[in-house]
C-alpha positions, 0 to 999 in steps of 0.5 A: 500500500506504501507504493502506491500512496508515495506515488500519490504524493509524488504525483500532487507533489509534482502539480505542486512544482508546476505551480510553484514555478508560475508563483517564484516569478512574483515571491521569493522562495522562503515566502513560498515555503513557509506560506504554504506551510501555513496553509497547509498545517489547518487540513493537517490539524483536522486529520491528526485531531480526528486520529486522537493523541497517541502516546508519545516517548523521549525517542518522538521528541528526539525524531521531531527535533532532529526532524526540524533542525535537519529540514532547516538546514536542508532549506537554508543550504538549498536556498543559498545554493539557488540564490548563486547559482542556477538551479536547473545546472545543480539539481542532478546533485539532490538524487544524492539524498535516497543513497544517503538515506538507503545508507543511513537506514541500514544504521540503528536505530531504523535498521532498515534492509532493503531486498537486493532487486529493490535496492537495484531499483533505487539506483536504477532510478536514480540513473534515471534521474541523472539522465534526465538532468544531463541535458540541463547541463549541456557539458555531458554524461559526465557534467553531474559528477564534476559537479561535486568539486566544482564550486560552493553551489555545488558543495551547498547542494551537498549539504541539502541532498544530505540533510534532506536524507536524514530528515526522513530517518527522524520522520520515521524515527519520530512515527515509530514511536506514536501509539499508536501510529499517528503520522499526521499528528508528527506532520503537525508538529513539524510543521508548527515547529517549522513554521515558527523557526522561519518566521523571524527569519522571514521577518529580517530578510523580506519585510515585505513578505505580507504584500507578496503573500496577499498578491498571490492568495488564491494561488498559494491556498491552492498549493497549501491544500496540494501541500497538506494532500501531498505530505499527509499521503508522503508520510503515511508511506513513510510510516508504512514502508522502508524509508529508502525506497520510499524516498526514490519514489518521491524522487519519480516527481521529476518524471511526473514533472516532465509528463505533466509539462508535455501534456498540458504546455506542450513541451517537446521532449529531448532524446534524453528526456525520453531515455531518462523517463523510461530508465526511471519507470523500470526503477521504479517497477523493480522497486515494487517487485523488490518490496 
């Protein structure tokens, strides 16, 4: 059932990019992030409230913490590496973060093991990825890995790909340890964490954050409702599946991305567009075979 539910979220999580990219033109990408939080934590609350208070322990309050000071520092880091460098030329290095992930889980105190065709998968997808980002480059199959010793973009991006991968381990590390399992309740408390961390923040370097949020109201209470869907089905597959694989389906949005953009803007795809979707189809079909 995880499956098909993290695809689910890949899949609103994708729409969600499309539309992110029309509002990125008039907001800065922190107002985006934590408006749609806001947005997103009422639907949230009404699912986790209607799921009762579980019973909690101090391995909860150690996977919420670690949870949010990982996430903020995936933010920050992907935040300045967007700000000096164009995002489209280091997006190959985020596919780094299921590896980081598969590799962490395998640590106590998940444990997690991954069956041999499903790890095959996560790294045939993940190819899948590379291809596809190959293009945006314009240097070659190599232009990804050269990537990892180029500039502070790059090693910026780094850090985010790898604070990214444990955020998830917290998140589960977190809804592990609610009785019973209540992963909406653990996404409310992240969120209002969030939330709160990046308000100051918010208030020091865009003052006029109110104005940008007002202009664009309608379309950010779009994307705060596809927000609550996409991350109330994301962690529900992370409460219910092995967190590396869960996370190289999130990973397929890319593809979801691309279908959406030829279908609906008629963007013609390239070769490499087309070699990519389909290496990343069989990784995602070894992944449900393998789990």
């Amino acid at each position: 059932m995880w499956f098909y539910v993290a695809l689910g979220s890949s899949v609103i999580g994708a729409i969600s990019i499309i539309l992110n990219k029309r509002i990125l033109r008039s907001v800065s990408p922190l107002v985006l992030t934590w408006c749609t939080l806001v947005l997103a934590t009422p639907i949230i609350a009404i699912f986790a409230i209607k799921e009762g208070m579980p019973n909690l322990n101090s391995w909860f309050a150690i996977g919420i913490l670690g949870s949010v000071f990982f996430y903020v520092i995936h933010k920050v880091a992907q935040f300045r590496a967007m700000k000096i460098a164009d995002l489209s030329a280091i997006y190959p290095l985020i596919a780094l973060s299921p590896i980081f992930t598969l590799i962490i889980a395998y640590l106590p105190p998940l444990s997690e093991r991954s069956g041999f065709i499903a790890i095959v998968g996560v790294f045939v997808t993940l190819f899948g990825t590379y291809i596809l980002n190959v293009s945006n480059a314009k240097e070659g199959l190599l232009r990804p890995i050269k990537l990892l010793f180029e500039n502070k973009a790059s090693a910026l991006m780094i850090v985010s790909a790898l604070a990214d991968s444990v955020v998830v381990i917290f998140d589960k590390l977190a809804i592990n340890n609610t009785i019973p399992q209540n992963t909406n309740f653990v996404l409310l408390i992240q969120n209002v964490l969030t939330v709160l961390i990046f308000l100051p923040v918010l208030k020091l370097r865009n003052k006029n954050f109110k104005t940008e949020i007002y202009s664009n109201k309608k379309l950010f209470i779009i994307l705060g409702v596809l927000s609550a869907i996409s991350t109330i089905l994301a962690f529900s597959a992370i409460g219910g599946g092995n967190v590396a694989l869960v996370t190289t389906i999130f990973r397929s949005q890319l593809l979801f991305v691309l279908l959406f953009s030829f279908f609906f803007f008629k963007d013609k795809p390239k070769l490499e567009t087309i070699i990519g979707s389909m290496v990343m189809i069989l990784g995602v079909v070894l992944i449900k075979i393998g789990s």
